[in-house]
C-alpha positions as a Markdown table, in Angstrom:
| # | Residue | x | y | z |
|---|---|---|---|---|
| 1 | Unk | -47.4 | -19.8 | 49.5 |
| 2 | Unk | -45.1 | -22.6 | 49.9 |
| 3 | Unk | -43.2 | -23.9 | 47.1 |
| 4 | Unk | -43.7 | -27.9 | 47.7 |
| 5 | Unk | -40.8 | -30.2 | 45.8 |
| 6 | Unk | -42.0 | -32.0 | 42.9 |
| 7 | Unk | -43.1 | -35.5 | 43.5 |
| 8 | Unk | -44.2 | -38.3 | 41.9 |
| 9 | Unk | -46.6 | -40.0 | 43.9 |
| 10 | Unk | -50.1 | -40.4 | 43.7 |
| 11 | Unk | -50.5 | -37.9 | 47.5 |
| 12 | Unk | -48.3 | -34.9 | 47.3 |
| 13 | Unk | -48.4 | -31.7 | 49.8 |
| 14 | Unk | -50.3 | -29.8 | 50.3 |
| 15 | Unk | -52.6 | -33.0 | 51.7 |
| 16 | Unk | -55.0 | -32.5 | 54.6 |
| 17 | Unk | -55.0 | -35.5 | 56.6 |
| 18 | Unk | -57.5 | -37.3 | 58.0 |
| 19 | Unk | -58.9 | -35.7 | 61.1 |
| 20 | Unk | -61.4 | -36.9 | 64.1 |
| 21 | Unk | -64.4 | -35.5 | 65.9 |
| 22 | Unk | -64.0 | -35.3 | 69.7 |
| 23 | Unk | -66.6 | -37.1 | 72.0 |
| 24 | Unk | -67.2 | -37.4 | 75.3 |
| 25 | Unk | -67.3 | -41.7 | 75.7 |
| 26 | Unk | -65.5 | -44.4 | 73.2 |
| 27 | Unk | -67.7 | -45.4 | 70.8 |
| 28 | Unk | -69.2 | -49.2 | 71.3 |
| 29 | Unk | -69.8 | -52.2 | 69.4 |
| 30 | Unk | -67.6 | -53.7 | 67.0 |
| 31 | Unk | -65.9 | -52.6 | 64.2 |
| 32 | Unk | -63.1 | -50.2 | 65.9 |
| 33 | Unk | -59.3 | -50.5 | 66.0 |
| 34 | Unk | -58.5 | -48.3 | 68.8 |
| 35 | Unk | -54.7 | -46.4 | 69.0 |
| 36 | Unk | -52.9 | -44.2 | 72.1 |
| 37 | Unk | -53.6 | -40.3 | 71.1 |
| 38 | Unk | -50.6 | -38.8 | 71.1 |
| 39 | Unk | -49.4 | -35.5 | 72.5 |
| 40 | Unk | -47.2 | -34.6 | 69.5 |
| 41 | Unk | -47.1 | -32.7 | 65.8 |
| 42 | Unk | -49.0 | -34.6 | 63.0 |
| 43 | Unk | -46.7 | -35.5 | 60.4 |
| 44 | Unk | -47.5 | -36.7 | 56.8 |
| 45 | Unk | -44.1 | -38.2 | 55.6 |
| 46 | Unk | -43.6 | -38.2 | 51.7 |
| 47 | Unk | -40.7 | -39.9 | 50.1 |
| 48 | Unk | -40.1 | -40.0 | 46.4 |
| 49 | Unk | -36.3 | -41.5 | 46.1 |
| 50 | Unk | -34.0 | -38.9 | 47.4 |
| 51 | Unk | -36.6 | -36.6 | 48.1 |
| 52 | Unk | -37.9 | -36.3 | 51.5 |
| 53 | Unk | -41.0 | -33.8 | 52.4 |
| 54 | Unk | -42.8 | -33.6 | 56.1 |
| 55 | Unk | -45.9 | -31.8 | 56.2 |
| 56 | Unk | -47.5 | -30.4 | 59.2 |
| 57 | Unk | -51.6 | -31.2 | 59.5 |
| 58 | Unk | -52.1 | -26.9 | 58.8 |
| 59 | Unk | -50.3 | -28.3 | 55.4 |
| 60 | Unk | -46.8 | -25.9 | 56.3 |
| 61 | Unk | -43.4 | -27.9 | 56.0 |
| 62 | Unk | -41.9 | -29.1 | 59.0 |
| 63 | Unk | -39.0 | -30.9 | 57.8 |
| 64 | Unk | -36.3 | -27.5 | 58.2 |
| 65 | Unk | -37.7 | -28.3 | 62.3 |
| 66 | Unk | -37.1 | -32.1 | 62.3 |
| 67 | Unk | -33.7 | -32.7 | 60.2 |
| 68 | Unk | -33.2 | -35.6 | 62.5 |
| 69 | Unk | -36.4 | -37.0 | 61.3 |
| 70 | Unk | -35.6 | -36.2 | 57.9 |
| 71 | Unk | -32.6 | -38.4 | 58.0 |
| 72 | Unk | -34.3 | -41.3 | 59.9 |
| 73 | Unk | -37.0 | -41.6 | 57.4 |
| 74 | Unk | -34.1 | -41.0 | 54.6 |
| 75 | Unk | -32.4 | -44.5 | 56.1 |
| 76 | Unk | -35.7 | -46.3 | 55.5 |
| 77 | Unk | -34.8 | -49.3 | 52.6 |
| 78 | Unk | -38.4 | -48.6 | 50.5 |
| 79 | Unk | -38.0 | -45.1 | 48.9 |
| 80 | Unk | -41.1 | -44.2 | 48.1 |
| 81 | Unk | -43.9 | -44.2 | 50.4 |
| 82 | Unk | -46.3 | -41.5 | 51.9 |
| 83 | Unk | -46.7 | -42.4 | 56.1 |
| 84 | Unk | -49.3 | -40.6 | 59.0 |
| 85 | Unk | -48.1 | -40.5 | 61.9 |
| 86 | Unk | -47.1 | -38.0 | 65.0 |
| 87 | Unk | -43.4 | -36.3 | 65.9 |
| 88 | Unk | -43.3 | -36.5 | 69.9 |
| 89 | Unk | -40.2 | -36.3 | 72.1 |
| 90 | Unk | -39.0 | -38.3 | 74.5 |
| 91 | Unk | -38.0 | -37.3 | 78.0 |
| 92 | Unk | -37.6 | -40.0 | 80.2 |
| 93 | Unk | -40.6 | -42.3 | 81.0 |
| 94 | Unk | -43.0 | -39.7 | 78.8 |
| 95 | Unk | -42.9 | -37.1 | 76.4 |
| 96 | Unk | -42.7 | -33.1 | 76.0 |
| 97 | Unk | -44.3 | -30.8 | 74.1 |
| 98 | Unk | -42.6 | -28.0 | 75.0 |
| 99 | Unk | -39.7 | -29.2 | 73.8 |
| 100 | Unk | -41.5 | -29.8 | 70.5 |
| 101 | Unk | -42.5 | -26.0 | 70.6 |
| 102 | Unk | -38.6 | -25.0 | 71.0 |
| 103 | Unk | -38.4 | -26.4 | 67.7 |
| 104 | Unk | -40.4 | -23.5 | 66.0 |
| 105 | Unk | -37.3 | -21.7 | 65.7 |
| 106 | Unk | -36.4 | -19.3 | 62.7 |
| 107 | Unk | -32.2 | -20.0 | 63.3 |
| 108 | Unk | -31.0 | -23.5 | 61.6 |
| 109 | Unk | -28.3 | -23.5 | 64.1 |
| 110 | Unk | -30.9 | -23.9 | 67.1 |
| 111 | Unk | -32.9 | -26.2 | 65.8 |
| 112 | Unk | -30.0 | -28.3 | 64.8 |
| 113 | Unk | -28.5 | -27.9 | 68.0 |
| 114 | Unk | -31.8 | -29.2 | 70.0 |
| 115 | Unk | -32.3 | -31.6 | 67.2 |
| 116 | Unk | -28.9 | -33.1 | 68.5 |
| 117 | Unk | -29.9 | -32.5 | 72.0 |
| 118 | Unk | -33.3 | -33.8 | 72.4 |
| 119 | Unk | -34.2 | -35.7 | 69.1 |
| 120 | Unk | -37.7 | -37.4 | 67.9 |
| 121 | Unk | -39.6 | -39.7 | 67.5 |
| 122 | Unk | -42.6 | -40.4 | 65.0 |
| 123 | Unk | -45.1 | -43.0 | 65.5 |
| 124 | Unk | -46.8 | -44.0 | 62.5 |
| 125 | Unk | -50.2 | -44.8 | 62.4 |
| 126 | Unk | -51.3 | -45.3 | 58.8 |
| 127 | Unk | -50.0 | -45.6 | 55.3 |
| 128 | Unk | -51.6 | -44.2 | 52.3 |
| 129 | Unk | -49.1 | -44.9 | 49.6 |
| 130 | Unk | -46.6 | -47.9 | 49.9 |
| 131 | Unk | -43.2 | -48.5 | 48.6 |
| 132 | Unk | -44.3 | -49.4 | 45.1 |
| 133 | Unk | -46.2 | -46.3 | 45.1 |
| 134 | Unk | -49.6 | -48.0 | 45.2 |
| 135 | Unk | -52.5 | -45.5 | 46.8 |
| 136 | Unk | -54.2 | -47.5 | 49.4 |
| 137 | Unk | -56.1 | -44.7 | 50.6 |
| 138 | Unk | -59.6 | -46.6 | 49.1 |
| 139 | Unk | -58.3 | -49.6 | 51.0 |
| 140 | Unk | -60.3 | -50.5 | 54.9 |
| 141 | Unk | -58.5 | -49.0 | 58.0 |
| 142 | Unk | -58.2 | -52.8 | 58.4 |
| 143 | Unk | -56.5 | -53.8 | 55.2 |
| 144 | Unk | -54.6 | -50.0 | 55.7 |
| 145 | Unk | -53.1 | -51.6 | 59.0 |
| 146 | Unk | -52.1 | -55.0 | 57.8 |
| 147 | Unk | -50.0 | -53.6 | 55.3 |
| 148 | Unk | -48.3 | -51.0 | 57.5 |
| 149 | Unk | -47.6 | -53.8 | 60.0 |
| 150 | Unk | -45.8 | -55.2 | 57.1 |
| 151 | Unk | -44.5 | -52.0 | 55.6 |
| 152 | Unk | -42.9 | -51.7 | 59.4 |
| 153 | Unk | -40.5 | -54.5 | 59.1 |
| 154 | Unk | -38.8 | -51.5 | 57.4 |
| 155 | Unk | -38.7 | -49.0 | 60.7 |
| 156 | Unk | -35.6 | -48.5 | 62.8 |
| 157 | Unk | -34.1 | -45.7 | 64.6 |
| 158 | Unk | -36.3 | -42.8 | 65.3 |
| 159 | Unk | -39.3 | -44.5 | 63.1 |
| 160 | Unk | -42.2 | -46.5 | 65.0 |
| 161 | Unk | -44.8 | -48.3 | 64.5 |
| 162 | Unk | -48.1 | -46.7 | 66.7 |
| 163 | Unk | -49.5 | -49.7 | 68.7 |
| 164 | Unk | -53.3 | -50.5 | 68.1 |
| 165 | Unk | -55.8 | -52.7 | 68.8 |
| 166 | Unk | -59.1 | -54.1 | 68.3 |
| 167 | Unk | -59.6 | -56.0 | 71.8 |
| 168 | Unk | -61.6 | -53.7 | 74.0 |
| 169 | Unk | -59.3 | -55.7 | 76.9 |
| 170 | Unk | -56.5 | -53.6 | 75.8 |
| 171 | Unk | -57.8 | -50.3 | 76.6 |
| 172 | Unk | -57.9 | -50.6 | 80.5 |
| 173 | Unk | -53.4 | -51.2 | 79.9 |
| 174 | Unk | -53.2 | -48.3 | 77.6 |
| 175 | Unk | -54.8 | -46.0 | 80.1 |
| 176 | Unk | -52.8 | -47.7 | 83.0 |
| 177 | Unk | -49.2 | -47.4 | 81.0 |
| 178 | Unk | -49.8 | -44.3 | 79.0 |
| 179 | Unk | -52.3 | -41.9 | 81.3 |
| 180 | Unk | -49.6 | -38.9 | 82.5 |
| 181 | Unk | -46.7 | -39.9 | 79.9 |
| 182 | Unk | -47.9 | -37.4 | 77.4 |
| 183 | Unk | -50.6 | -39.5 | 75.9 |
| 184 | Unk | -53.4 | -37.3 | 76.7 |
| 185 | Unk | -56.6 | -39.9 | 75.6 |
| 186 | Unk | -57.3 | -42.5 | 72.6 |
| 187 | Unk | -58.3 | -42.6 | 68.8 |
| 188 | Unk | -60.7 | -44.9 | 67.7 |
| 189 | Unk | -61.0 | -45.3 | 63.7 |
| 190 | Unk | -63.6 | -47.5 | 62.0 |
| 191 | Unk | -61.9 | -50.4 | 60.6 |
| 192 | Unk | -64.4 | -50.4 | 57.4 |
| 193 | Unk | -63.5 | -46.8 | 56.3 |
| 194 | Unk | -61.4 | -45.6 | 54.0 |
| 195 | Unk | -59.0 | -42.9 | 54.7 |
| 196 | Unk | -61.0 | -39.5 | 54.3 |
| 197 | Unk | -58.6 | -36.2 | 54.1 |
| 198 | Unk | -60.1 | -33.3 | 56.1 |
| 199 | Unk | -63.5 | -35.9 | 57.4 |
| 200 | Unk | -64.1 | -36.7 | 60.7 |
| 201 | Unk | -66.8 | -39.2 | 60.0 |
| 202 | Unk | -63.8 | -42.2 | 60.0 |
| 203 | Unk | -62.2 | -41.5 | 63.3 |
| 204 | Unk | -62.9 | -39.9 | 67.1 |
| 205 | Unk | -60.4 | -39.2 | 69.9 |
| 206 | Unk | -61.2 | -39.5 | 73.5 |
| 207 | Unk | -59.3 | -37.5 | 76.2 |
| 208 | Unk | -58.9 | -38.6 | 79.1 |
| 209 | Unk | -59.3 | -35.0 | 80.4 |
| 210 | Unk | -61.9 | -31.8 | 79.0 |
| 211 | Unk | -59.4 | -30.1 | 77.1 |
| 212 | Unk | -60.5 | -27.2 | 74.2 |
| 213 | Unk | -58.2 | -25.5 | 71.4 |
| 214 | Unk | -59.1 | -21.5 | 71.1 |
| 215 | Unk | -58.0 | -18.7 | 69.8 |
| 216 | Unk | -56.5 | -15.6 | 72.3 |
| 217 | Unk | -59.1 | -12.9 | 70.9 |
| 218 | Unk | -57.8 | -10.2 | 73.3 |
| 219 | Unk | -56.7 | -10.0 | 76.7 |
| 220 | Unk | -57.0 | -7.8 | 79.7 |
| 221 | Unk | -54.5 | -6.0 | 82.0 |
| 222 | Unk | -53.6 | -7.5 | 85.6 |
| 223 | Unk | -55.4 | -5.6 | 88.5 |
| 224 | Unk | -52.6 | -4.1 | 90.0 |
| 225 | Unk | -50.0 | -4.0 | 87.7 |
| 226 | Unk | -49.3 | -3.3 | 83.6 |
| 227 | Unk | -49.2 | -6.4 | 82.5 |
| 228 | Unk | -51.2 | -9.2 | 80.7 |
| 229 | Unk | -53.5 | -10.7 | 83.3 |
| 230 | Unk | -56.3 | -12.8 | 81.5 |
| 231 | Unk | -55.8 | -14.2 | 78.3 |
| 232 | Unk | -59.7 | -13.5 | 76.5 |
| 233 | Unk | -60.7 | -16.7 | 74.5 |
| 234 | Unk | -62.2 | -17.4 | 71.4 |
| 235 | Unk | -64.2 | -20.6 | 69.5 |
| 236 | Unk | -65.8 | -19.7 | 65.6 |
| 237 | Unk | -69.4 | -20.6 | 64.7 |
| 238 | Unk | -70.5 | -22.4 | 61.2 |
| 239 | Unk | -71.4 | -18.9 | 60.1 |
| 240 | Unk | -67.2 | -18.1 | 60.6 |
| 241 | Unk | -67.7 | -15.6 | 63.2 |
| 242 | Unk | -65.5 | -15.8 | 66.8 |
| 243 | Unk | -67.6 | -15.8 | 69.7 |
| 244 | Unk | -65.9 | -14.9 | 73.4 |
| 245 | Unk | -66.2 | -18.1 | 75.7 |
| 246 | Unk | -64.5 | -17.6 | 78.7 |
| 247 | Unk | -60.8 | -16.9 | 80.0 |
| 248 | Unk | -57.6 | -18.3 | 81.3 |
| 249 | Unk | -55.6 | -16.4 | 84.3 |
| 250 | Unk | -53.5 | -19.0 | 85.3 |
| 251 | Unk | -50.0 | -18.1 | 83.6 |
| 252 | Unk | -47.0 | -17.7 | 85.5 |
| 253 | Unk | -46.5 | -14.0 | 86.2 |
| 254 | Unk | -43.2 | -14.4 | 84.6 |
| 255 | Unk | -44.8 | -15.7 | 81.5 |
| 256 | Unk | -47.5 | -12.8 | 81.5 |
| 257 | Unk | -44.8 | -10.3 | 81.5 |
| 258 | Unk | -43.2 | -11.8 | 78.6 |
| 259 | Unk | -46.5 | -11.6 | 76.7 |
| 260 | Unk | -47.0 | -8.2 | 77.4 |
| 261 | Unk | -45.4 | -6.4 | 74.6 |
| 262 | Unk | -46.1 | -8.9 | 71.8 |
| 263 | Unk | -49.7 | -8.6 | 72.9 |
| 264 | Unk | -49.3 | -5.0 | 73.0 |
| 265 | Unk | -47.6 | -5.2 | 68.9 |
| 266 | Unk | -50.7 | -7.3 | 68.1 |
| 267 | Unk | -53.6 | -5.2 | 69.0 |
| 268 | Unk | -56.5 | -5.1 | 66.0 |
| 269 | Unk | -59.9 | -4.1 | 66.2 |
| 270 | Unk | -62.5 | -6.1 | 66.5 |
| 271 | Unk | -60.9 | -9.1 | 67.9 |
| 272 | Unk | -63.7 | -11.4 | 68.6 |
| 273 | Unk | -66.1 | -11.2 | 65.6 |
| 274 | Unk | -69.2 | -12.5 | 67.2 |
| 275 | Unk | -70.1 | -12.1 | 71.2 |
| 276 | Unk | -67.8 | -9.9 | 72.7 |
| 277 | Unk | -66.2 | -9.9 | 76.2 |
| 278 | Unk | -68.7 | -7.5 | 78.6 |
| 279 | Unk | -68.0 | -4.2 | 80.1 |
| 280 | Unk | -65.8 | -3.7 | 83.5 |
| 281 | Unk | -67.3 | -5.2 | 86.4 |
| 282 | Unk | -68.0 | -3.1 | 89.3 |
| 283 | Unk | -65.0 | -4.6 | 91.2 |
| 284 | Unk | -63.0 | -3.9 | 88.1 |
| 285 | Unk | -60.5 | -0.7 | 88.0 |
| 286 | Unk | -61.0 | 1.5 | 84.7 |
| 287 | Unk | -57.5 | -0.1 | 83.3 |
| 288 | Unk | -58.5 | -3.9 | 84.1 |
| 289 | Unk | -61.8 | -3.5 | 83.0 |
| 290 | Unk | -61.7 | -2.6 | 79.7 |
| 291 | Unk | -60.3 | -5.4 | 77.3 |
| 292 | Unk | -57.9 | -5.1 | 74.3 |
| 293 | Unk | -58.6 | -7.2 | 70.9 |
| 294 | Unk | -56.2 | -8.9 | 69.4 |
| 295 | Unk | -55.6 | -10.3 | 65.7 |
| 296 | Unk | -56.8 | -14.0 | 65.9 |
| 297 | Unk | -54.0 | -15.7 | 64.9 |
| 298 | Unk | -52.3 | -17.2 | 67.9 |
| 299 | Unk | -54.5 | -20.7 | 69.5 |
| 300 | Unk | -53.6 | -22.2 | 72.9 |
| 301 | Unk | -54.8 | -25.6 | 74.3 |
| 302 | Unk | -56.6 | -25.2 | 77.9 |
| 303 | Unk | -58.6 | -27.5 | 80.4 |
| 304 | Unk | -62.1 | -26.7 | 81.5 |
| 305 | Unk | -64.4 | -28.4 | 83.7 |
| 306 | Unk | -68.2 | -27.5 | 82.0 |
| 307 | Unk | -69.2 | -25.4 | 78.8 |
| 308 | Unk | -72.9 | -24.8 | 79.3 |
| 309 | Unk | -75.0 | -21.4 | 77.9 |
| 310 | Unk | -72.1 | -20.2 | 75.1 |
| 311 | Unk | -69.4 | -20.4 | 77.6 |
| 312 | Unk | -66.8 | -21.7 | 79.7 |
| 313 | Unk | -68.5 | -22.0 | 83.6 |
| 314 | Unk | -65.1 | -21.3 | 85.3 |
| 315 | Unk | -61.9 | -19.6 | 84.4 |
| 316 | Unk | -60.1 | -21.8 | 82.1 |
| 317 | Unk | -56.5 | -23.6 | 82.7 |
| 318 | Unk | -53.7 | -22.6 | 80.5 |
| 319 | Unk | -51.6 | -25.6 | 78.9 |
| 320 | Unk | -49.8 | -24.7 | 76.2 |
| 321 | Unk | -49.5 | -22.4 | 73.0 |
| 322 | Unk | -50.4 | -24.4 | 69.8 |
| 323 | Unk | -48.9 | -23.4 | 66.9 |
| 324 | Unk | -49.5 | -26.3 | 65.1 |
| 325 | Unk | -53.3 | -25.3 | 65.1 |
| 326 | Unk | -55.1 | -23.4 | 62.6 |
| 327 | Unk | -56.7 | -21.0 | 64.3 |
| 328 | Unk | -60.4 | -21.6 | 62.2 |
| 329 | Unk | -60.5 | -25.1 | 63.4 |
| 330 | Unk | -61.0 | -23.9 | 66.9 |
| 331 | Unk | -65.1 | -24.5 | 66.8 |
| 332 | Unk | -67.5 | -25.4 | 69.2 |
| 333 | Unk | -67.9 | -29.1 | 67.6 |
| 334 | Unk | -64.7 | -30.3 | 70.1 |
| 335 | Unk | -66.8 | -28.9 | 73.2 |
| 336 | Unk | -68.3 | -31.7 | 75.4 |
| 337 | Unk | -71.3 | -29.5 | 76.0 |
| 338 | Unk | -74.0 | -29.6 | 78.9 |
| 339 | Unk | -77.3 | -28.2 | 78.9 |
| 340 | Unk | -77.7 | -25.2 | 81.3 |
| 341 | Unk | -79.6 | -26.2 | 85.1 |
| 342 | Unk | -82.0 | -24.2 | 86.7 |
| 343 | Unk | -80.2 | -22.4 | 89.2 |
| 344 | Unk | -79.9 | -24.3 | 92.5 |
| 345 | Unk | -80.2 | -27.4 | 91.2 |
């Protein structure tokens, strides 16, 4: 359990953010301030004088990963605020998760090091307490964004303020400018709502491609060789039980290897709670048939084309690991989800 600072401010960590329900088409009408979805680590920012906290969105401290971040926000004039908004990197003309990954590092020295080497950015998006330590969390997304705007005079360095807008015209030059830069859709957030922790009633994303979070249930062997060849993944029901949807085999073999014996240290029974990968297929040796469970702690964000009857029609694309991810909020609610055709049709 983590031991948070003492802070006096009317939102203190742990805090779960605000989150949003996927769906498969922006929503229409008016009464939406639409925002680029960035490809990064939410970041709730808390500042009580001297004190400086970030939060990840799983509600762990991130701060010990992002001392450059740390200091920007620590530069700010106001010193007292709470901010939401999203770490990214920079590399060149777009941004790089990976090197956001690298981060996770247990030694100080490496994550100093990178911090130096390849340093980030966070976009802000909201503000839920300001620098007279009002909460404004009650207040419209609207009235929310007005005073940011204004809060953001503040911003330099390595602090930005998240453009957004309420012209429909704009969204057309956001996917133009930010499509393949490591903006991977859009938010949309209902300018009459207040800001709701842990409800996605307030806010949606769009992505620009079908992309799921799961959680690596178990994995089978390669055909002809001994290591990892499919990753075996996972989605939980309402009920809390993991249900097997499909696989990814699209790792670099070097990368597979790597996996092998950290797979192989994380073997536990049952590994999928719910439906269960099937037996070897008659193409399948006795090795690469049989699958090995894993403990469901490890989530990875892939690319699928359709989900229809339960699963995942075709072998899944590999993206990245997220660690950032609690592995029980990989459900079936961020599925775009077709009803099953009669075959040949």
């Amino acid at each position: 359990m983590t031991d948070w600072p003492a802070l006096e401010l009317p939102v203190r960590p742990p805090f779960e953010p605000m989150l949003a329900k996927l769906v498969r088409k922006l929503p229409e009408g008016d009464g939406w301030q639409f925002e680029p979805k960035w490809d990064g680590f939410r970041a709730l920012c808390f500042r009580d004088g001297d004190t400086i906290v970030i939060q990840s969105r799983a509600g762990q401290p991130l701060g010990r990963y992002f001392p450059e971040m740390v200091e920007a926000l620590g530069a700010l004039e106001p010193r007292k605020f709470v901010l939401d908004g999203e770490i990214v990197i920079p590399h060149g003309d777009t941004f790089s998760f990976d090197e956001l990954l690298m981060r996770i590092h247990p030694a100080e020295s490496r994550v100093k090091k990178l911090a130096q080497e390849t340093p980030g950015v966070l976009q802000v998006f909201d503000l839920l307490v300001d620098e007279r330590g009002a909460d404004l969390r009650t207040l419209p997304c609207s009235e929310r964004r007005e005073r940011l705007e204004s809060f953001a005079r503040a911003f330099q360095g390595r602090v930005k303020l998240c453009q957004a807008t309420r012209d429909r015209k704009d969204l057309a030059r956001f996917e133009e400018e930010l499509r393949g830069k490591g903006i991977d859709g859009l938010m949309a957030k209902r300018v009459e709502a207040g800001y709701r922790s842990g409800d996605r009633s307030a806010m949606q994303k769009f992505k620009w491609m079908r992309t799921a979070d799961c959680v690596v249930g178990g994995y089978r062997y390669a055909a002809t060789d001994t290591i990892v060849g499919s990753l075996l993944l996972g989605l939980y029901d309402e009920a809390g039980l993991l249900h097997h949807v499909g696989f990814s085999s699209n790792m670099k073999k070097g990368d597979r290897k790597e996996l092998t014996p950290r797979f192989e240290a994380m073997r536990k029974p049952p590994g999928f709670s719910g439906r269960a990968p099937g037996g070897p297929s008659r193409w399948a040796t006795e090795r690469t048939g049989e699958w090995q469970p894993l403990d469901p702690v490890l989530v990875c964000e892939v690319e699928y084309d359709h989900f229809t009857g339960g699963r995942f029609r075709h072998g899944c694309k590999f993206l990245r690991w997220r660690p950032d991810k609690p592995p029980r909020e990989c459900t079936f609610d961020q599925l775009v989800i077709e009803k099953e055709r009669p075959e040949g049709l």
